[in-house]
C-alpha positions in Angstrom: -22.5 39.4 16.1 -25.9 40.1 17.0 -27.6 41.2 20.3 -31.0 41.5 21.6 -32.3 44.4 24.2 -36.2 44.3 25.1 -37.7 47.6 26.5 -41.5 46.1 25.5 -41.6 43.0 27.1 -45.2 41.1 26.7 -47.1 42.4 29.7 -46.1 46.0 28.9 -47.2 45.4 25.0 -50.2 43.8 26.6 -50.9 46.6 29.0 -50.6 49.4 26.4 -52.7 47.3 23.8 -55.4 47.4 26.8 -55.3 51.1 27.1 -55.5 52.1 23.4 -58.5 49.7 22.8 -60.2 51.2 25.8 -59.7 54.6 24.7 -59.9 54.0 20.9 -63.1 52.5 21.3 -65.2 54.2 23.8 -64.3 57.5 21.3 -67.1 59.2 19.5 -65.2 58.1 16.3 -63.9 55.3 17.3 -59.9 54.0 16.2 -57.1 52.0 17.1 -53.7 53.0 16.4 -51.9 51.3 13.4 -49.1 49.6 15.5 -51.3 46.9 16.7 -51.6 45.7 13.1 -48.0 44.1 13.5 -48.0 41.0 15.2 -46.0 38.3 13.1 -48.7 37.9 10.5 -49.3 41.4 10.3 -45.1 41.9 9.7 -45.4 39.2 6.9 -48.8 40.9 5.4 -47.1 44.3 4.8 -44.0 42.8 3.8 -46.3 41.2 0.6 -48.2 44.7 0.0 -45.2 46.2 -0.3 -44.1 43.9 -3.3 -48.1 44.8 -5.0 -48.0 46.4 -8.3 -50.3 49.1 -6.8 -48.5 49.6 -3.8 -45.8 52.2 -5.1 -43.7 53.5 -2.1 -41.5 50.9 -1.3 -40.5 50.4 -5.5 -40.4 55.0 -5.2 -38.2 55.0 -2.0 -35.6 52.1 -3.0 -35.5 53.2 -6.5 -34.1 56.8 -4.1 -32.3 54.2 -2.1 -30.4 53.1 -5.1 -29.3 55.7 -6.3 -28.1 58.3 -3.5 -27.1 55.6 -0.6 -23.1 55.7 -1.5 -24.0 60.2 -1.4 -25.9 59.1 2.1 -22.9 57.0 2.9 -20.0 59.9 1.9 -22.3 62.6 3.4 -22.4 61.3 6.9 -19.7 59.2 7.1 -21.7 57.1 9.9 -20.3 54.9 12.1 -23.7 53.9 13.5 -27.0 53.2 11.6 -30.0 53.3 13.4 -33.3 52.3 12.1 -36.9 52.8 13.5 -39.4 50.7 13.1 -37.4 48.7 11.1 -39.3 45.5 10.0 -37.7 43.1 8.4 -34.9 45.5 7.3 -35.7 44.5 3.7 -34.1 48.5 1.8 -31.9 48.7 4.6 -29.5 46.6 2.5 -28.8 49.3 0.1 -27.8 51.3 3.1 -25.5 48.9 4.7 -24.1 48.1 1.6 -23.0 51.4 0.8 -21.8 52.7 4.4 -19.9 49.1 4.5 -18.1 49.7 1.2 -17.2 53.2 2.1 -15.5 51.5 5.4 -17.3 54.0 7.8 -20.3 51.4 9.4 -19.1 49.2 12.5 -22.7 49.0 14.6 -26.5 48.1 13.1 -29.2 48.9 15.6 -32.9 48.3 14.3 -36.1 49.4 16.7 -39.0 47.6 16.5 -42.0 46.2 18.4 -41.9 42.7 16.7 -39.4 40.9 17.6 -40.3 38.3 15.0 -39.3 40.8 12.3 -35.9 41.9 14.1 -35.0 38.3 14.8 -35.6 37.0 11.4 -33.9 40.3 9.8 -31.0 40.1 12.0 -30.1 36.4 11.4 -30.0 37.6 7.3 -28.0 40.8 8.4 -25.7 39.2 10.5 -24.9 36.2 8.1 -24.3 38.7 5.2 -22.3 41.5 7.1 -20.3 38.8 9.1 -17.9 41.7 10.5 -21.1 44.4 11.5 -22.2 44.7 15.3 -26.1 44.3 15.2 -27.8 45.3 18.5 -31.5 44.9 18.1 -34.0 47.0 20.4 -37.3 45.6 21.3 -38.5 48.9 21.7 -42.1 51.8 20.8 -40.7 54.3 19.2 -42.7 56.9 20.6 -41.7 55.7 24.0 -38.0 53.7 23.9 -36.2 56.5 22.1 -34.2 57.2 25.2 -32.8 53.6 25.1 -30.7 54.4 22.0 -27.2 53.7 22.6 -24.7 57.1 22.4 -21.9 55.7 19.9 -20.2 57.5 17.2 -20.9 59.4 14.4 -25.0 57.9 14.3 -27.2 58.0 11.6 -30.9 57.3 12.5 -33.5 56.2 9.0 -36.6 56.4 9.6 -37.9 55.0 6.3 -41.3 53.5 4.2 -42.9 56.6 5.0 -44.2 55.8 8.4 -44.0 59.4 9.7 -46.9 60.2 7.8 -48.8 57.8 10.5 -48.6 60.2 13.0 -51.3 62.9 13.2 -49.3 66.6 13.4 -49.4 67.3 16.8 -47.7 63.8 17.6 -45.4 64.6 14.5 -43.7 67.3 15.8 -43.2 66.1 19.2 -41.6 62.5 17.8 -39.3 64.8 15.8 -38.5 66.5 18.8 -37.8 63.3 20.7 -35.3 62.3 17.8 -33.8 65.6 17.3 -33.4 65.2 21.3 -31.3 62.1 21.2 -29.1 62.8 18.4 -26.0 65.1 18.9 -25.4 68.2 17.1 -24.3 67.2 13.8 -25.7 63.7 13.5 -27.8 62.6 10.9 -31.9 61.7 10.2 -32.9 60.3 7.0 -36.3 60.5 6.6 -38.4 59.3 4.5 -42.2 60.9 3.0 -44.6 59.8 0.8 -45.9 63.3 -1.8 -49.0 64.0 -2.3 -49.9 63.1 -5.8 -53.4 62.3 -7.5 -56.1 59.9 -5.6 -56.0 57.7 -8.2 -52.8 56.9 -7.4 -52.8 56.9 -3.5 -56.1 55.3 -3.0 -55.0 51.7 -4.5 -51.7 51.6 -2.9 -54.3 51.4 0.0 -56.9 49.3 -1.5 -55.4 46.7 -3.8 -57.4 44.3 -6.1 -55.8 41.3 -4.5 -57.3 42.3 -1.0 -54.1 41.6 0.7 -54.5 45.4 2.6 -57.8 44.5 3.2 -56.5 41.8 5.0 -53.7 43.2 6.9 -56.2 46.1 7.9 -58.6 43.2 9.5 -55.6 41.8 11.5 -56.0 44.4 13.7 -58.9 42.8 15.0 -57.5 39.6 15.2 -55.3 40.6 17.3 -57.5 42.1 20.1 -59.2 38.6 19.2 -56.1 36.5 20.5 -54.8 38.5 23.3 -57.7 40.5 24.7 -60.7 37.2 24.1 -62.7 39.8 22.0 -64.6 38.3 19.7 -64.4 40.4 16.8 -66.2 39.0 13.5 -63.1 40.4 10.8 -65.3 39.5 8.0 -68.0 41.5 9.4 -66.2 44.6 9.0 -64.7 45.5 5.0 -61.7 47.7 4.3 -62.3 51.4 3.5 -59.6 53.5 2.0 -60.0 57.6 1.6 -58.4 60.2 0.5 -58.9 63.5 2.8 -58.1 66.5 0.3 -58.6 68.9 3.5 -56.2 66.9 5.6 -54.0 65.4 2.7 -53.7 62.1 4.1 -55.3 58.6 3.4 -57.5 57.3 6.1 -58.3 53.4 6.5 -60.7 52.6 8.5 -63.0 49.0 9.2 -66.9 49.8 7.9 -69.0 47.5 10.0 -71.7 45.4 7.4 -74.1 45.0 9.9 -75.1 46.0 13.7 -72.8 44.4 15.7 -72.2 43.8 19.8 -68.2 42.7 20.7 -67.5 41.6 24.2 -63.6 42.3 25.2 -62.9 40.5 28.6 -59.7 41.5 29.2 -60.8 44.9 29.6 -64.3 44.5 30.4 -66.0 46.3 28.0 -68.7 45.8 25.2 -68.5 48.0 22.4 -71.4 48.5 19.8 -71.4 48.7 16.2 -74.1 50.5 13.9 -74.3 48.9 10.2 -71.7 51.0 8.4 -70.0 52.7 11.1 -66.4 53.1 10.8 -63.7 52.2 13.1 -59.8 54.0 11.5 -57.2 52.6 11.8 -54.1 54.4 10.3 -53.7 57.5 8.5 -50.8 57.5 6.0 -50.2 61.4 5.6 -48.4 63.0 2.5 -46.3 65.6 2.0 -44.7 68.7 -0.1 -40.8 69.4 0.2 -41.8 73.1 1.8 -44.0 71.2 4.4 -40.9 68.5 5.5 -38.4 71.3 5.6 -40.6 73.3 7.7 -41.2 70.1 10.3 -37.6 69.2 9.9 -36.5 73.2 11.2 -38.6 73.4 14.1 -37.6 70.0 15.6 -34.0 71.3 15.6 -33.2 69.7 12.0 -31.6 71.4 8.8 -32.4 69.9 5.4 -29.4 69.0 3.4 -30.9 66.8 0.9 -33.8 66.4 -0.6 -34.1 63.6 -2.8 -36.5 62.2 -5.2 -37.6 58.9 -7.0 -37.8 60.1 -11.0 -41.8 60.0 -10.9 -41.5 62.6 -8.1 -43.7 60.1 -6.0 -41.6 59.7 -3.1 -39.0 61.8 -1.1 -35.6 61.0 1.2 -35.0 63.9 3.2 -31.2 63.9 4.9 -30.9 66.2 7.9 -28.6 67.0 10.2 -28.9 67.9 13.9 -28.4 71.7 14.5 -26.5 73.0 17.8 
C-alpha cells in the first residue's frame, strides 16, 4: 500500500527556488544551493554517478550496508523506517530487507523533494514488500521535518553522505531539528563520507566520463526552464576542489567567458567575469571524533560506528538521549 503526502507543492518549490537564486547570486561569491540540481534529470544523473568507477561512496556505504543491516535491524528493532532525502531508495533495500526478515518493519516513509524519484521508488518498494505500508512525503528536509508521522519504535537514515552538504552552522541545527522529532530512544543512522587523500576525493567529483560535470550544469538548466533565464550551461565548466582548511570538496561552475544572464521571473541580470566561479555544493568529510562530537551536542549518543573495509566511508547508529 503506498501513499503520497505533498508539503512542497509547485508554487512553494517555485517560490523558494526564486529566493535562493536571488540571494545566491547577488552574493559577493556567488552559489546556489545543491538541492536545485534534482529535478527528474538531475535524480537520474546522480543515480548514474553513483554506479562510476570513480565515484566510491555509494560502492563504501552499501558494502557497510551489507554487512551490519540485520545488527541495524536487531539493534533497533524498528517498527518505522524513515528516510531523508531518499531518492530513488536504491541501498534502502538492504535495510528493508533486513528489518522485514527480522519481522519488526510495518511502515516505509521516504522524504524527498522529487516526487519523480519517490513515485518511481515506491512503485518498486511497494511491488517487492507487498505487505509494507509506504507513505511518501513530498517534503525539504530542512523545512518538512515536523510533518513526520509519530509511529512506533522509528528509525530515521539519513544516508549517501548528504549531511556533509550542509555548511556547520546549518549542520548542527538540522541535527537539532532531527534529534527534536525523534523520541528518547529512537534511532538515526547516519551516514559520512572520511576524509581520505585528494586523489581520491577529487574524481569522485570530477569523473572522466563528465557525467558530474553534467549533473553540476543542470543546475542551470533548471533556473533555465522554470525561472526563463537564459543560462549558456556550456559556457560555464565543472570545477571540483579540495579545501584542506575546511575539509570538504567544493563544486562550483567557472564561467569561460564574460557573460550577462537575464532571469525574468525575478527580475534580475546577473554578470559573469571570464573565470569567475559560481558553487554549488560542498560535500564535507569527516573523522569519527568529529561525528561523535556533532552527534552529542544535538542530543544523539553514538552506539555504532561502522566502517567499509578501506576505511572510506562511515554508518554512524545513534540513539536519541532523554
Amino acid at each position: 500500500m503506498t501513499e503520497l503526502e505533498v508539503h512542497l507543492d509547485a508554487e512553494t518549490q517555485e517560490a523558494a527556488l526564486r529566493s535562493d537564486v536571488v540571494a545566491g547570486l547577488t552574493a559577493r561569491r556567488k552559489w546556489l544551493p545543491p538541492k536545485w540540481f534534482y529535478d527528474a534529470r538531475g535524480s537520474e544523473l546522480f543515480e548514474q554517478i553513483t554506479e562510476l568507477p570513480e565515484y566510491y561512496p555509494t560502492r563504501a556505504e552499501r558494502a557497510v550496508l551489507t554487512e551490519r543491516a540485520a545488527d541495524i535491524a536487531r539493534l533497533t528493532g524498528a517498527r518505522t523506517l524513515i528516510e531523508l532525502g531518499s531518492g530513488y531508495s536504491t541501498k534502502t533495500r538492504l535495510l528493508l530487507d533486513a528489518l522485514t526478515t527480522a519481522g519488526t518493519l510495518t511502515e516505509f516513509i521516504p522524504m524527498d523533494v522529487s516526487p519523480s524519484a519517490l513515485t518511481a521508488a515506491a512503485s518498486r518498494i511497494a511491488a517487492d514488500f507487498p505487505a509494507l505500508r509506504v507513505r511518501n512525503i513530498v517534503g525539504d528536509i530542512t523545512q518538512h521535518l515536523d510533518f513526520l508521522p509519530v509511529t512506533p519504535d522509528r528509525m530515521i537514515a539519513f544516508l549517501g553522505g548528504t549531511i556533509g552538504n550542509f555548511e556547520p552552522a546549518d549542520r548542527a541545527r538540522f541535527l537539532a531539528d532531527v534529534r527534536a522529532v525523534l523520541r528518547p530512544g529512537e534511532h538515526l543512522l547516519l551516514g559520512t563520507d572520511l576524509v581520505k587523500s585528494p586523489r581520491v576525493l577529487v574524481p569522485a567529483y570530477d569523473d572522466a566520463a563528465g557525467v558530474t560535470a553534467e549533473f553540476n550544469r543542470n543546475v542551470l538548466r533548471v533556473l533555465n526552464r522554470h525561472l526563463q533565464a537564459d543560462f549558456d550551461p556550456d559556457g560555464f565548466a565543472h570545477v571540483a576542489l579540495w579545501d584542506a582548511d575546511h575539509e570538504w570538496i567544493e563544486m562550483r561552475l567557472r564561467a569561460r567567458w564574460p557573460m550577462r544572464v537575464t532571469i525574468p521571473a525575478v527580475d534580475l541580470t546577473v554578470e559573469f567575469a571570464s573565470g569567475e566561479e559560481l558553487r554549488t555544493e560542498i560535500s564535507a568529510k569527516f573523522h569519527r571524533e568529529g561525528v561523535d562530537k556533532e552527534l552529542a551536542e544535538a542530543g544523539f549518543t553514538l552506539d555504532q560506528w561502522w566502517t567499509d573495509p578501506e576505511g572510506r566511508f562511515a554508518l554512524s547508529l545513534a540513539r536519541a538521549t532523554s
